[in-house]
VOGU-3710 file (C-alpha; in Angstrom, 3 decimals, decimal comma):
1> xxxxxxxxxx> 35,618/98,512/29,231  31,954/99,234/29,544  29,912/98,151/32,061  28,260/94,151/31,165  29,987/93,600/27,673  32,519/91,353/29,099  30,298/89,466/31,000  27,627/89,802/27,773  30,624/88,274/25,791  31,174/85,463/28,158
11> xxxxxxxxxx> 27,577/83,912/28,632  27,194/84,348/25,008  30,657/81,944/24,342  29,481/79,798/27,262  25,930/79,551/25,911  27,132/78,784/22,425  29,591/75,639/23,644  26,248/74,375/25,659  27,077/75,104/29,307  23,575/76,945/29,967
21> xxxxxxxxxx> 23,564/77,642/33,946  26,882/79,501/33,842  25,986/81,036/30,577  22,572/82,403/32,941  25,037/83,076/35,747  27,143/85,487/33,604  24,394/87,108/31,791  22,635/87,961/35,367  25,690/89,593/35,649  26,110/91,498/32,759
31> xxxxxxxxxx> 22,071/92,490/33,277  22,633/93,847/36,651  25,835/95,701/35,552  24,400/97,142/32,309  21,892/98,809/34,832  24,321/100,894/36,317  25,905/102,451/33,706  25,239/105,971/33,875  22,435/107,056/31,224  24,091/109,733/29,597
41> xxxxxxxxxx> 26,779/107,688/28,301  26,571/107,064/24,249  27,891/104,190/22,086  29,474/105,020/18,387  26,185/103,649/17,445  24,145/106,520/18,517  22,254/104,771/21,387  22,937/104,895/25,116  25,313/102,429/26,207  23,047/101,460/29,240
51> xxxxxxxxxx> 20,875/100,604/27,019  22,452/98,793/24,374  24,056/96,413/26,377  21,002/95,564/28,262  19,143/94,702/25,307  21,986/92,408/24,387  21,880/90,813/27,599  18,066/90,387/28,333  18,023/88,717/24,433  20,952/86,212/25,379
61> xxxxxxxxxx> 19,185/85,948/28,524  16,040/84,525/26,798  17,815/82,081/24,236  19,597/80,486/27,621  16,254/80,152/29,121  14,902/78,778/26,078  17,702/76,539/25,734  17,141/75,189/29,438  13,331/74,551/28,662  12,609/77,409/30,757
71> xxxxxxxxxx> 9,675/78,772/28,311  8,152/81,187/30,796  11,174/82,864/32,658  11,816/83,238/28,649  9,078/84,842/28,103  8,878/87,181/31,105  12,305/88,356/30,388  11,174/88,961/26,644  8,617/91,871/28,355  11,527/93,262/29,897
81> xxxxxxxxxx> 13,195/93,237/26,583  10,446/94,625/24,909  10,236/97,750/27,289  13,819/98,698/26,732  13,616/98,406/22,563  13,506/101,328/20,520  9,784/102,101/19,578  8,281/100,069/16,802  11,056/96,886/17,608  8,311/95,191/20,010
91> xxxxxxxxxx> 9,905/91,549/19,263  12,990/90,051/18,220  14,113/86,537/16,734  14,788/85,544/20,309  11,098/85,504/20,581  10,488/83,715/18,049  12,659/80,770/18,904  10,813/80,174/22,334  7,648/79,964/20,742  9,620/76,899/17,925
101> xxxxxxxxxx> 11,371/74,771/21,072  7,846/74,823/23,292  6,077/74,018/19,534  3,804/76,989/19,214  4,618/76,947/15,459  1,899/79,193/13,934  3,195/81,449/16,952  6,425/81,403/16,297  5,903/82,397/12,700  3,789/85,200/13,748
111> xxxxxxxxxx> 6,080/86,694/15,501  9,024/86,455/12,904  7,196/88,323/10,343  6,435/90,813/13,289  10,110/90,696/13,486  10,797/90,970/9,876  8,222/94,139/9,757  10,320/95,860/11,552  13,881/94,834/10,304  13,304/92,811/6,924
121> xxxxxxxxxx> 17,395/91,781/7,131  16,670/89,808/10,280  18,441/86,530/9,442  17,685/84,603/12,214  13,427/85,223/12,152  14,083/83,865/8,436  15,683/81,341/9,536  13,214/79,897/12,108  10,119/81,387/10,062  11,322/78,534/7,157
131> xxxxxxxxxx> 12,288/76,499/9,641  8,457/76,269/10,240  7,224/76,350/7,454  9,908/72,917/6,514  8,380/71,387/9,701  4,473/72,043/8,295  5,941/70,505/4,754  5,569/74,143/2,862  8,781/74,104/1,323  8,511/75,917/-1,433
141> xxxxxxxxxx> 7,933/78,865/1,140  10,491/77,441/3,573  13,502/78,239/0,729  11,631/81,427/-1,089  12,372/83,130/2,783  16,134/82,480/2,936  16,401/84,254/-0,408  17,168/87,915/1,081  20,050/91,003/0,890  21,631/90,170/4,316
151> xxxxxxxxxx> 22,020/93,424/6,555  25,702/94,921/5,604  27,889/95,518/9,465  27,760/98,928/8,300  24,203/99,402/8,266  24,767/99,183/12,255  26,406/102,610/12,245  24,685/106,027/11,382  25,939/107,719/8,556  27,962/110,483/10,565
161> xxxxxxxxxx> 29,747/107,636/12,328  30,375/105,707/9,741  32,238/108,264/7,436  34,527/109,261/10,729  35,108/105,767/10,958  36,023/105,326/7,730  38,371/108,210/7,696  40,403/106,152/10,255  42,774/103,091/9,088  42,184/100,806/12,076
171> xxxxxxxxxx> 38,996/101,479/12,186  38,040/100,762/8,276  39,746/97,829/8,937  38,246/96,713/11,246  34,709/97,006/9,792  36,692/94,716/6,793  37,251/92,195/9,436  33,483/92,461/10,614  32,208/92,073/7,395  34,625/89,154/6,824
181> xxxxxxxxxx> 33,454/87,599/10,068  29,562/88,081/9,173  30,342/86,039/5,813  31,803/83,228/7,422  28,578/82,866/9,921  25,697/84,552/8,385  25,586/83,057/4,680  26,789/79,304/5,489  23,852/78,940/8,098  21,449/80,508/5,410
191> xxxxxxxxxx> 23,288/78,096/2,870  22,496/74,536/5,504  18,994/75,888/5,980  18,431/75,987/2,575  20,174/72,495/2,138  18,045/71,417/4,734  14,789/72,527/2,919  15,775/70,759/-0,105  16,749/67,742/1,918  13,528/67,523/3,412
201> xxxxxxxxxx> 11,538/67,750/-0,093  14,076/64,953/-1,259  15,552/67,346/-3,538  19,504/65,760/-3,573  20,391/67,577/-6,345  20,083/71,303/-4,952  20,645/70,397/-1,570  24,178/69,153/-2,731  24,469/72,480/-4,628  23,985/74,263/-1,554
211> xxxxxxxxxx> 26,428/72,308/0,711  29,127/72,549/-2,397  28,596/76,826/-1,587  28,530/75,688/2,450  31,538/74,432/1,723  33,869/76,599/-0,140  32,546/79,306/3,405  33,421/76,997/6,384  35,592/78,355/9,260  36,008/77,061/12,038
221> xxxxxxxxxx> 32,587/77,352/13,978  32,125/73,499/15,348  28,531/73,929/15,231  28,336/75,073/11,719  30,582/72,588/10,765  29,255/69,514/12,266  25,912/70,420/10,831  27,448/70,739/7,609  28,651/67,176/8,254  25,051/66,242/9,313
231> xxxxxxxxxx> 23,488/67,571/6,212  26,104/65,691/3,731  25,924/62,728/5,619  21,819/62,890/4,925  22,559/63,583/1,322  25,047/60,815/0,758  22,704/58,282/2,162  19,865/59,574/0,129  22,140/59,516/-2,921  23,328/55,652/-2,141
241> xxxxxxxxxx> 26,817/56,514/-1,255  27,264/54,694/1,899  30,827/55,394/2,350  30,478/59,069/2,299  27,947/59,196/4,664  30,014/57,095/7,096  32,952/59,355/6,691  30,278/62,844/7,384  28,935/60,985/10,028  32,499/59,894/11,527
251> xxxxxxxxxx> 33,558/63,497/11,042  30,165/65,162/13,004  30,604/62,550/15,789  34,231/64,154/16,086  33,297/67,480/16,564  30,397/66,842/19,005  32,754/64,998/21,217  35,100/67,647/21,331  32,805/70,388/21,506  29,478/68,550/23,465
261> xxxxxxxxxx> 26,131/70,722/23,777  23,105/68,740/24,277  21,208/70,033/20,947  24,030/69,266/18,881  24,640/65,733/20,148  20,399/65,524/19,875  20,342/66,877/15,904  23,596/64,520/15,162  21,792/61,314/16,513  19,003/62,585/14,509
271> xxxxxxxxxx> 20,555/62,875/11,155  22,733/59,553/12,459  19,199/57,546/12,411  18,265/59,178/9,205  21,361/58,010/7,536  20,740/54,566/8,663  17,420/54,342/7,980  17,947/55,402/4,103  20,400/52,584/3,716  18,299/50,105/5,143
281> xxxxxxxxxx> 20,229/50,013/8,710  17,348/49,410/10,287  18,921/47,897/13,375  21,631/51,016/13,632  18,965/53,747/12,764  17,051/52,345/15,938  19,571/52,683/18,283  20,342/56,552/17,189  17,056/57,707/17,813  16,597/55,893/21,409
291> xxxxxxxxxx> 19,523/58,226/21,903  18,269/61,141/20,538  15,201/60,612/23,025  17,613/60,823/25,848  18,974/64,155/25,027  15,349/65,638/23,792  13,916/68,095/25,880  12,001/70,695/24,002  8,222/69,115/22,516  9,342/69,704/19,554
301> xxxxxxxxxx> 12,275/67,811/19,888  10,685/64,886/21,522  7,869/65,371/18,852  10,784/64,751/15,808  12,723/61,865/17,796  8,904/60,418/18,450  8,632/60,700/14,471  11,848/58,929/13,638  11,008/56,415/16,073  7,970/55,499/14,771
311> xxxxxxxxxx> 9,324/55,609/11,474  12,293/53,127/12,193  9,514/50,756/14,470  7,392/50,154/11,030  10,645/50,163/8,923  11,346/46,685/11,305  8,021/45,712/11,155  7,393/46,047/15,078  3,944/47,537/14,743  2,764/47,761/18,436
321> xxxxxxxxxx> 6,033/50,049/18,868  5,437/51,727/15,459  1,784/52,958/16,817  3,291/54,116/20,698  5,790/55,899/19,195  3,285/57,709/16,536  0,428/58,230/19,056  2,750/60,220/21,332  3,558/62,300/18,609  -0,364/63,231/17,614
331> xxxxxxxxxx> -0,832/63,362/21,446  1,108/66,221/21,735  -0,623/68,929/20,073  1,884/70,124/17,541  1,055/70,581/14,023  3,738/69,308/11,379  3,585/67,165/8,362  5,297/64,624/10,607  1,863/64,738/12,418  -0,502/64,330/9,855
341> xxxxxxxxxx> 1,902/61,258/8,211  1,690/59,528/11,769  -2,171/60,014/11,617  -2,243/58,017/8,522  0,177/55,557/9,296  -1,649/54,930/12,639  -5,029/53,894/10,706  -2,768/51,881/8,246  -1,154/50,003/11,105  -4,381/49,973/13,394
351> xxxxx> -6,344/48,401/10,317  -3,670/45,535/10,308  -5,104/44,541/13,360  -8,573/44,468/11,779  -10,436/40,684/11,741
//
């Protein structure tokens, strides 16, 4: 076993199911451990060991920290990362997301097509690239992005090891079962960004056409599927079909309390409000997004719930909330369509007022 992968493994499965300090504790661990190996041992991959796992570690290491609102221990450890790349791979996704959660958007986009200069494959700075442009209400950008060749598992090996690998049974098989793996992850998250694109632009019609691909994919990931769940639930409600959308919401609610992590119980109170609010619940959409403002704690998610909020507040006709909720949200700096619609409906409400 080599030196930090186990504990590398175990932060990452502990960061994934949302318990971030002992996801930190473990990936201290694997850090510390990763620094010991001895430098002249090599991976299959063609790198030193020492250093491959560290980069793995200091990159989980940052997404914790990120995750725990911890922007600048993030970004300090980032540096570190940064000095241990290979030359000309100065920043990674992980990057990228920090600057997203602490809602440096034009920032954070930056930096993923510094990313994608580098490595054009890189799913995830696609993902959060169009995840910024959705937020600033580009969409037509936001879906041309996830449109890419995604990087094969071989493409990780060079050449020479490859074709010994390949020479070997167990080992062709098991880059079969890698690429099989990569499928089920990689192209249904592409597949619910893109849905949520087309949600977003009030597109139904192709963002059902994407979750009918999601969903011929799905595994068993709970986070992929309960934001599968989200997204239909969103599209039924759009589409009228209030049943539906009770049953996706039912089924999201399932997996979250089985499998709780604070940003997936946040996003499903979200898309819970959203629901309502399409169908007129004005009452129900209310109460989801006071919870989702108990489980925000990045700005941008308290800039979103502060959206929604507002949103629902007008929807009822309780204008003195409407205008709190909306003039937190232009308070806080961050530049989204969300802001610029709570600008104008803040001089629509305030002119209500008006003798």
């Amino acid at each position: 076993m080599i030196p930090g992968n186990l504990e590398a493994g175990y932060a990452a499965f502990l960061h994934q199911r949302g318990q971030l300090e002992p996801a930190l504790e473990f990936t201290g661990r694997a850090i510390a451990l990763a620094r010991k190996q001895p430098r002249w041992l090599k991976s299959i991959y063609g790198m030193p060991l020492r250093r491959k796992t560290l980069s793995v570690a200091l990159n989980l290491r940052v997404l914790i920290l990120t995750s725990l609102g911890r922007y600048d221990e993030a970004r300090a450890t980032a540096e570190e990362l940064r000095g241990v790349s290979p030359p000309g791979h100065r920043r990674n996704s992980a990057d990228c997301l920090t600057e997203v959660q602490s809602g440096n958007l034009e920032e954070a986009l930056n930096l993923a097509y510094e990313t994608l200069s580098h490595n054009v494959k890189d799913g995830t700075a696609r993902l959060i690239a169009s995840r910024v442009y959705r937020l600033q209400g580009r969409f037509a950008e936001a879906a041309n992005i996830l449109f890419y060749e995604p990087r094969d598992v071989t493409e990780h090996y060079s050449p020479k090891d490859l074709a010994n690998m390949l020479k070997d049974r167990q080992s062709a098989e098991f880059i079969t079962l890698q690429r099989q793996y990569a499928a089920s992850i990689h192209e249904p998250i592409r597949l619910l960004a893109l849905a949520g694109v087309y949600l977003e632009e009030g597109n139904c019609d192709d963002a059902a056409r994407s979750l009918d691909a999601v969903e011929k994919l799905l595994g068993a990931n709970p986070v992929i599927l309960c934001d599968y769940h989200r997204r239909r639930a969103i599209c039924a409600a759009a589409q009228g079909e209030n049943a539906r959308m009770e049953q996706h919401l039912r089924e999201a609610r399932s997996i979250v309390a089985q499998h709780p992590k604070r940003s997936t119980q946040w996003a499903t109170d979200i898309a819970a409000g959203r629901c309502y609010l399409l169908s007129q619940a004005i009452d129900k959409a209310g109460v989801e997004f006071l919870a989702a403002r108990s489980r925000a704690l990045h700005p941008l998610d308290k800039h979103v719930t502060n959206y929604w909020l507002g949103r629902a507040a007008e929807a009822a006709k309780h204008r003195t909330e409407a205008i709190r909720h909306y003039q937190s949200l232009v308070s806080d700096g961050i530049q989204t369509r969300m802001r610029q619609e709570a600008v104008e409906a803040l001089q629509r409400l305030r002119s209500l007022a008006a003798p």
